[in-house]
Each structure stands twice: as structure tokens, then as C-alpha cells.
FIMIVEX-195621 format. One record per residue (C-alpha): x, y, z; residue number from 1. Coordinates in steps of 0.001 Angstrom, whole numbers, plus 524288, in hexadecimal, padded with zeros to 5 digits. Example, Ala and Ser with C-alpha at 12.3 -4.5 7.8 and 13.67 -1.06 7.14 Angstrom:
8300C|7EE6C|81E78|1;
83566|7FBDC|81BE4|2;
***
This chain:
7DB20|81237|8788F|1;
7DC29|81DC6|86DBC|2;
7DDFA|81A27|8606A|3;
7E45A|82402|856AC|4;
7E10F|822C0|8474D|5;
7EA4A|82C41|84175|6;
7E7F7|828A5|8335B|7;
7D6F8|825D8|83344|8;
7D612|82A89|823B7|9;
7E307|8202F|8216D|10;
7D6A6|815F1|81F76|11;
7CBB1|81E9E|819E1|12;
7C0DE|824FA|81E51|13;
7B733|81C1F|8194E|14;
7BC7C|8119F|82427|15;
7BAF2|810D1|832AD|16;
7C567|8125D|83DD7|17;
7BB5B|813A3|847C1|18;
7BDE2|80545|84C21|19;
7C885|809BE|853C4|20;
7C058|81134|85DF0|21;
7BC8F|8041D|861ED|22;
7CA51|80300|867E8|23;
7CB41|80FAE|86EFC|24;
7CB7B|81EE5|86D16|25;
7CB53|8204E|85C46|26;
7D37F|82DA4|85705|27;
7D376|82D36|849C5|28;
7DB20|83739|83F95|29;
7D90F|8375F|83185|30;
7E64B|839BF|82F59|31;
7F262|83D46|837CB|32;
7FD36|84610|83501|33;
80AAB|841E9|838C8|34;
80B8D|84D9A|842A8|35;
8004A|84A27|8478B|36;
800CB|83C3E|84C58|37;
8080C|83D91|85857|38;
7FC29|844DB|85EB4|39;
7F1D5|83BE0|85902|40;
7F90C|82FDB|85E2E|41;
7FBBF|835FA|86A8F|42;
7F20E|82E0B|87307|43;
7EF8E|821C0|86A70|44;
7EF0E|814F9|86E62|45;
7EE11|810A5|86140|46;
7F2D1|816E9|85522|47;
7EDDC|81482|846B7|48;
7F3B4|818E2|83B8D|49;
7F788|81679|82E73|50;
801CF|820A4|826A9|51;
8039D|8298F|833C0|52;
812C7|82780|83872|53;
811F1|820BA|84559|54;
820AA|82319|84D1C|55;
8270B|8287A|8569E|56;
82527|835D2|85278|57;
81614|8342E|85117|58;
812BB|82A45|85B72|59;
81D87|82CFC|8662D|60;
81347|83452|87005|61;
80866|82B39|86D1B|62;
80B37|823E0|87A72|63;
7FFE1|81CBE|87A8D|64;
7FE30|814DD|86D2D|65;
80048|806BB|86CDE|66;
7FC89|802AD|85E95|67;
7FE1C|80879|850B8|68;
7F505|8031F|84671|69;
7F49E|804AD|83878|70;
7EB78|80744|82EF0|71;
7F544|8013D|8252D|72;
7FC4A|7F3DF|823D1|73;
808FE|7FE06|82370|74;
810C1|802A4|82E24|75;
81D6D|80A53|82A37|76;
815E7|816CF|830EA|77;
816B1|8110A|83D0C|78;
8250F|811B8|8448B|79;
8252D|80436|84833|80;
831EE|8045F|85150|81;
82BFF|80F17|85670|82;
82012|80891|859F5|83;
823E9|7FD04|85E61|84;
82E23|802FC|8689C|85;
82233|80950|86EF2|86;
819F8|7FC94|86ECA|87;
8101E|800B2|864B2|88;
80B45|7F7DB|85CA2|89;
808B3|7F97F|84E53|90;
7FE76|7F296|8469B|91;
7FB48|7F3FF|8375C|92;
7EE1E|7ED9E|82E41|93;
7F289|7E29E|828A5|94;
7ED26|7DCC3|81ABB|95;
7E230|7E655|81910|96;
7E427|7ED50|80CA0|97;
7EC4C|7DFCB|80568|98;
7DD2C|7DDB8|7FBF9|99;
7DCD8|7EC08|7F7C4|100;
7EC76|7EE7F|7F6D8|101;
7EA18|7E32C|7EF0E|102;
7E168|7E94F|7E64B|103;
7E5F3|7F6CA|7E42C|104;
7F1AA|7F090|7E024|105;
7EA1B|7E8B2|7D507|106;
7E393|7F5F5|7D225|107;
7F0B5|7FD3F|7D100|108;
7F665|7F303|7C710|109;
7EA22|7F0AF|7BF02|110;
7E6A4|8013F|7BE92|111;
7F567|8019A|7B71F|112;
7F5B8|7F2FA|7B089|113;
7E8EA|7F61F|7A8C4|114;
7E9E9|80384|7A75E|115;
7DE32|80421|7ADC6|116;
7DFEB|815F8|7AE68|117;
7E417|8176B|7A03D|118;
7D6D6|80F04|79BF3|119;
7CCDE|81530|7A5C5|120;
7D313|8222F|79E60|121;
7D0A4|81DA4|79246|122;
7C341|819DE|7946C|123;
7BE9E|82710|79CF6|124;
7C702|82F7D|793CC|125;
7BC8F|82DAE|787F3|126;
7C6D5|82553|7815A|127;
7C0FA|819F6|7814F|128;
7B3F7|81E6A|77C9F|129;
7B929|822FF|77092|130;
7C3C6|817AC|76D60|131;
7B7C0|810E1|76659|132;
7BF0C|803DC|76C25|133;
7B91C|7FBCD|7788D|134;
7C503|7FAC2|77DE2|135;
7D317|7FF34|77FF2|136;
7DF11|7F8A9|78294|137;
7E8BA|803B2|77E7B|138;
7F07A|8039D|78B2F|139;
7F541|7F538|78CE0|140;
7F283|7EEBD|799D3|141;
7F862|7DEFC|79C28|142;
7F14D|7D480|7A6B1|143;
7F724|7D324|7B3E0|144;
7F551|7C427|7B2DE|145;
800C7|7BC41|7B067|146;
808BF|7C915|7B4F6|147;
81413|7C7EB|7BFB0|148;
80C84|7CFB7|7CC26|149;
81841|7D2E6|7D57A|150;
81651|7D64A|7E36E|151;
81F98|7DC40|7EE8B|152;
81AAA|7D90C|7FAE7|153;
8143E|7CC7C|7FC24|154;
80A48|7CFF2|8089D|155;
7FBD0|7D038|80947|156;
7FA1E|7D982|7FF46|157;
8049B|7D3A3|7F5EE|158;
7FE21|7C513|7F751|159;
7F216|7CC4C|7F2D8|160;
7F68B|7D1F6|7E744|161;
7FE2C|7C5BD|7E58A|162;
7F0DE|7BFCC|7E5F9|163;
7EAD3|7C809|7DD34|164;
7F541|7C8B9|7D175|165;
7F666|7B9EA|7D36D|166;
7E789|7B9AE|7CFA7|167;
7E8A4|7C302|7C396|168;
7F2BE|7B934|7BE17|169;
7FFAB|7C05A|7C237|170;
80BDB|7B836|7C6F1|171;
80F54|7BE3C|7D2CD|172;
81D99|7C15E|7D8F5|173;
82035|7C850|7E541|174;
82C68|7CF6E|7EC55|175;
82C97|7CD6C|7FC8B|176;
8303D|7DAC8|7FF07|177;
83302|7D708|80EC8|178;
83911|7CA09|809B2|179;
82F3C|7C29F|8121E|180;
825D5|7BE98|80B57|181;
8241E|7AF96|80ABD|182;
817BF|7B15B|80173|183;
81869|7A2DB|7F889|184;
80C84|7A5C0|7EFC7|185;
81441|7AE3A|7E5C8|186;
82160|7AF53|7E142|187;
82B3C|7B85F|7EACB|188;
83519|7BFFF|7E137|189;
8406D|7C87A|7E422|190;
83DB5|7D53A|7E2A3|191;
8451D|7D667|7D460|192;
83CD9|7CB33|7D011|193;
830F9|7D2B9|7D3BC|194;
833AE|7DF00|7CD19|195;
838E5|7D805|7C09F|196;
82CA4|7CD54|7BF08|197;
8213C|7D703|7C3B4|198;
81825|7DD77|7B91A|199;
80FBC|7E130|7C60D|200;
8164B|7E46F|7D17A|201;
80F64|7E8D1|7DC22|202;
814F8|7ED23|7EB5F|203;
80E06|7E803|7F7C5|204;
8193F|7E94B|80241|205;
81B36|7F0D0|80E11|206;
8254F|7FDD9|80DBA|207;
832BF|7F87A|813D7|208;
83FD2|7FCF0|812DE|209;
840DA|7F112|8089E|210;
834EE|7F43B|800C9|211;
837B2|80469|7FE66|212;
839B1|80756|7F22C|213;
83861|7F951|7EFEC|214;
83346|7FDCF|7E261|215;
83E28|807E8|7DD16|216;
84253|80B1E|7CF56|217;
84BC9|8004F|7CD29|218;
84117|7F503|7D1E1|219;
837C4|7FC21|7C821|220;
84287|7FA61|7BD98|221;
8414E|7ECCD|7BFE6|222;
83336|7EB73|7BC58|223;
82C87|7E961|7AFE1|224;
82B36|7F587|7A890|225;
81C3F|7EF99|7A8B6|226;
81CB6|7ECA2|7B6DB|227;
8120C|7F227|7BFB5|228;
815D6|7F588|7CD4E|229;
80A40|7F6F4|7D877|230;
80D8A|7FEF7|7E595|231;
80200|7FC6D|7EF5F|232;
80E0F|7F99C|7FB0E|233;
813C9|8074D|7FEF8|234;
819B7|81131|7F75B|235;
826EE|8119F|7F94E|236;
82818|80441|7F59A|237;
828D7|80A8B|7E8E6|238;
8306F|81671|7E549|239;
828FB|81DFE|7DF7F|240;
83169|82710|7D905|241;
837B1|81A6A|7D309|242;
82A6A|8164A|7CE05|243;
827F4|823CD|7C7A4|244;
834F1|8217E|7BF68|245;
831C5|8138E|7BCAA|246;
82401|81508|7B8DB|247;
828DA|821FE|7AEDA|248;
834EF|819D4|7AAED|249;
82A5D|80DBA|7A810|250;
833C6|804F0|7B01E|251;
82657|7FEB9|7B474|252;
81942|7FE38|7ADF4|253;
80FCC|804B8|7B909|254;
80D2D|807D0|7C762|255;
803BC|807A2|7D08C|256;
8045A|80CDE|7DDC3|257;
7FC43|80E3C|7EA9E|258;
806B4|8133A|7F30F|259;
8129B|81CD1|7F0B5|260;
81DD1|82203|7F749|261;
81743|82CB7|7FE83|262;
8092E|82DA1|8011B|263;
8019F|83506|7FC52|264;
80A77|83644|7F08A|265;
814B6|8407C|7F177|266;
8117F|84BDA|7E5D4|267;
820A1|8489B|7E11A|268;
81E2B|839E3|7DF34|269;
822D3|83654|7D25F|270;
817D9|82C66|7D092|271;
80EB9|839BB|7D051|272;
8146B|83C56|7C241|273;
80E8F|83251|7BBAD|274;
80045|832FC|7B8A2|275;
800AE|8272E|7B104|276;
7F736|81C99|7B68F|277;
7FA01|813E0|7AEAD|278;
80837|813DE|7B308|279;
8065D|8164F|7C1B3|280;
7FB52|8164D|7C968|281;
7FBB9|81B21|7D8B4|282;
7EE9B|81AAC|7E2E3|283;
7F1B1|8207C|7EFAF|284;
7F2D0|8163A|7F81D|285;
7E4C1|80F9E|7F890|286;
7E85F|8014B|7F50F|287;
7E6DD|7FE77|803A4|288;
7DAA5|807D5|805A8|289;
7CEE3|7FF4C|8002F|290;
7C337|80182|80C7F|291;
7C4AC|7F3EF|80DEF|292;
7D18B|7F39A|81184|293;
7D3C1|8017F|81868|294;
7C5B2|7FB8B|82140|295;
7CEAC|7EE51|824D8|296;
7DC2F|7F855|825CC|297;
7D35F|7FF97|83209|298;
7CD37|7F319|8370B|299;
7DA40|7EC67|83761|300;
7E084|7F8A9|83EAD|301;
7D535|7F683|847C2|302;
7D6D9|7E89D|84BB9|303;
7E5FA|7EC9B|84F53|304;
7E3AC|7F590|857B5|305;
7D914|7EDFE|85CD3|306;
7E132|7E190|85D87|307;
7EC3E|7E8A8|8631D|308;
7E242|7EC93|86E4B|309;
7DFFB|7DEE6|871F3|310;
7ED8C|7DBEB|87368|311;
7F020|7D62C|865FE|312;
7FB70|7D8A0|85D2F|313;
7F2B2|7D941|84F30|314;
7FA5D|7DF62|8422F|315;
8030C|7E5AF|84BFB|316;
812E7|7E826|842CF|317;
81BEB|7EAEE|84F28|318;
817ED|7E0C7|8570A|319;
***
């Protein structure tokens, strides 16, 4: 049995893989090159990944695998069809990351609610030493509680934040973006509703055909011109470009992303013109990467493949 990690650094340095020797023959990359999967995977039994594209280009002459698995509750890098006609299985981690998604996206909204970069300037600047006042209050910030908190996607990770507003006082709304959801603890809204009513709005669904540029100029001319909108999903949920002209036009109040269309962000991304944190904040894509959750993200990879060993069908999408 040969296992294949193409994408080792995907979950940090600073946690172990080395579990999976305990299943067979461990190969481990730090990172793969698209051109260079097909060699990697060439004798693999089992293949895990995370961003590397996994399809019939890349994985045709790897005769031997049997099972993909993810270092990510997303899959669109995987050719599913594809897999599936050759009797691989796929498998992804499943509820992981949903505390510290959670809490980056609290972190996003309260960095740009309290204008948390404008004050820490103020203070290291010298300013405030020489104000003579104890405090300052120039730049106006307002209390989430008693706020509407709006929320597309109502999984894991939206029931948390759900959770969490609910706690700070907000009256919470949510969209079903698959038009499944049969969640009963808050109140479902059409997706006009939810752009209209939100002064928070904040994105925790998967990238479909029906959630792409889900978040285009003329939903963000819907919003409050105070309206805060939070990105921790994927993204090109939002359009980016739209959200540069929205955010300069003041058709919303503020941003705050974790994810953007391309990844790293492209040099030409509009969003890179505006240095204003206090308008738009962007991390690279950590809200999933606390050590606590990118340790479970491995461990549950690990108890897939091992699962899937003993015969078991455990997280597996294209069953």
C-alpha cells in the first residue's frame, strides 16, 4: 500500500502527517506542481491532496489508486465523474475548521465595526499621548447587539455564527443558498430579504453554479450603504471587481474577506487598490488554519483512509 501526499505544507509544518505510514509506504511532497502530479501519483494506492487538480489529465496513468482524500471539507479539485467511472472513491474532513471559521469571521467584522486599525494607529502614532484626553471616540463605531446578522449558507459553520450573533444580541436571518435547508431555529429569507434587512452579512456556502457571483454589484446595491458583508466561503462567491466599485461608490459600509477570486491574489485585483482598513480588510485564507483545526483536518484525513481500509464507506462524496 503506497500513500502519496502531494500537498504536505497544505496543513503546516508545525503538524504531523506521519500517521499515515502506519497504513503503508508514506511519500510525502510539500507541494506539487500541476505538471508534476501525474508522476507522483503514478503508483499510489492512496492519494491526498488538497488544491492539486485531480482528473483525467493528472490521474489517468495512476492505475493503481483506489481513494482520494482531502485535506479540505472542499472538493471542486477533484473530477468527480471522472473518479467515480474508475471506481475511486473520494473522501473530504468534515466539520473541522466550523469553531475557528467561526471566529475569524467575528474577527473580520469587529477589526472594521470598531475601527479597531484606525485606533491602534492613533495610539502607536504618538497621537494619543499628546491629545491630553484619556480617550478617543473620533471615528464612530455602533454595537452589534440588537443588529440584523444575515447568513447565506445555513451549515455547520453558519449555525455557529448563527450561534454566536444570536448571543451578542443580533436577530438573525439566513438565505438557503442550495434551497435545502430545513434549519427551524432562525428565520429562512429569500435572498432579496437578506440583502435588504442585513447590517452584517456574512457568506458560509459552498462554490456552485448557483452561488458564483452570488454577491455581484446589483445584490451589493441592495444593501445598506452601512451594511457589512463577511466572505470566509470562497471567493468567487463574490465578485470582486464588483466589490471594488461598491466599496469606492460607498454602496456598502465595509468588507472583510478571507478568500478571493484567485489565490494568492492576482497583482490586478481591484480590491489591491484600496489600502483602507477600515473599509476592507482581506487575510489570506487562514480562517480555517487555527493548529487546532488544521491537527483534526490531518487526523480526520487519517481515519478515511484508514476506514476506507477496513471496508467502510466514512466521509466518502461519490459514493
Amino acid at each position: 500500500m503506497k500513500i502519496v501526499i502531494l500537498e504536505r505544507n497544505s496543513v503546516g509544518t508545525d503538524v504531523d502527517v506521519s500517521m499515515f505510514s502506519n497504513l503503508g509506504e508514506l511519500v510525502s511532497y510539500d507541494n506539487t506542481k500541476k505538471e508534476e502530479i501525474q508522476a507522483r501519483v503514478k503508483d499510489a494506492d492512496i492519494i491526498v491532496s488538497n488544491k492539486s487538480l485531480l482528473n483525467a489529465e493528472t490521474i489517468g496513468g495512476a492505475e493503481k489508486v483506489k481513494l482520494i482524500c482531502q485535506f479540505a471539507t472542499g472538493y471542486d479539485n477533484v473530477d468527480l465523474a471522472y473518479c467515480s467511472s474508475r471506481g475511486i472513491k473520494v473522501a473530504n474532513t468534515v466539520d473541522y475548521c466550523t469553531e475557528t471559521v467561526a471566529q475569524h469571521t467575528f474577527a473580520l467584522a469587529f477589526y472594521i465595526l470598531e475601527k479597531l486599525n484606525d485606533y491602534d494607529r492613533f495610539v502607536k502614532s504618538g497621537e494619543y499621548t499628546k491629545s491630553g484626553r484619556f480617550t478617543n471616540f473620533d471615528k464612530m463605531f455602533t454595537e452589534i447587539c440588537g443588529k440584523t446578522w444575515g447568513i447565506a449558507g445555513m451549515g455547520n459553520i453558519g449555525r455557529k455564527v448563527a450561534e454566536i450573533a444570536k448571543a451578542f444580541g443580533c436577530k438573525v436571518i439566513f438565505y438557503s443558498t442550495s434551497g435545502k435547508s430545513t434549519c427551524k431555529d432562525y428565520r429562512q429569507v429569500d435572498f432579496d430579504t437578506l440583502l435588504t434587512e442585513s447590517d452584517i452579512l456574512s457568506l458560509h456556502c459552498p462554490l456552485t453554479e448557483r452561488t458564483k457571483n452570488l454577491i455581484d454589484l446589483e445584490a451589493m446595491k441592495k444593501m445598506k450603504n452601512s451594511a457589512l458583508l463577511i466572505n470566509v466561503a470562497r471567493g468567487a462567491v463574490v465578485n470582486n471587481a464588483d466589490l471594488y466599485t461598491a466599496l469606492v461608490e460607498e454602496e456598502i459600509g465595509g468588507a472583510g474577506l478571507d478568500v478571493v477570486e484567485k489565490e494568492p491574489i492576482a497583482e490586478d485585483n481591484p480590491l489591491m487598490k484600496i489600502k483602507d482598513s477600515g473599509k476592507l480588510i482581506i487575510t489570506p485564507h487562514i480562517g480555517w488554519a487555527s493548529v487546532e483545526a488544521r491537527t483534526r483536518c490531518v487526523e480526520e484525513a487519517y481515519k478515511n483512509a484508514e476506514a476506507f481500509l477496513r471496508g467502510e464507506s466514512r466521509n466518502i462524496v461519490n459514493a
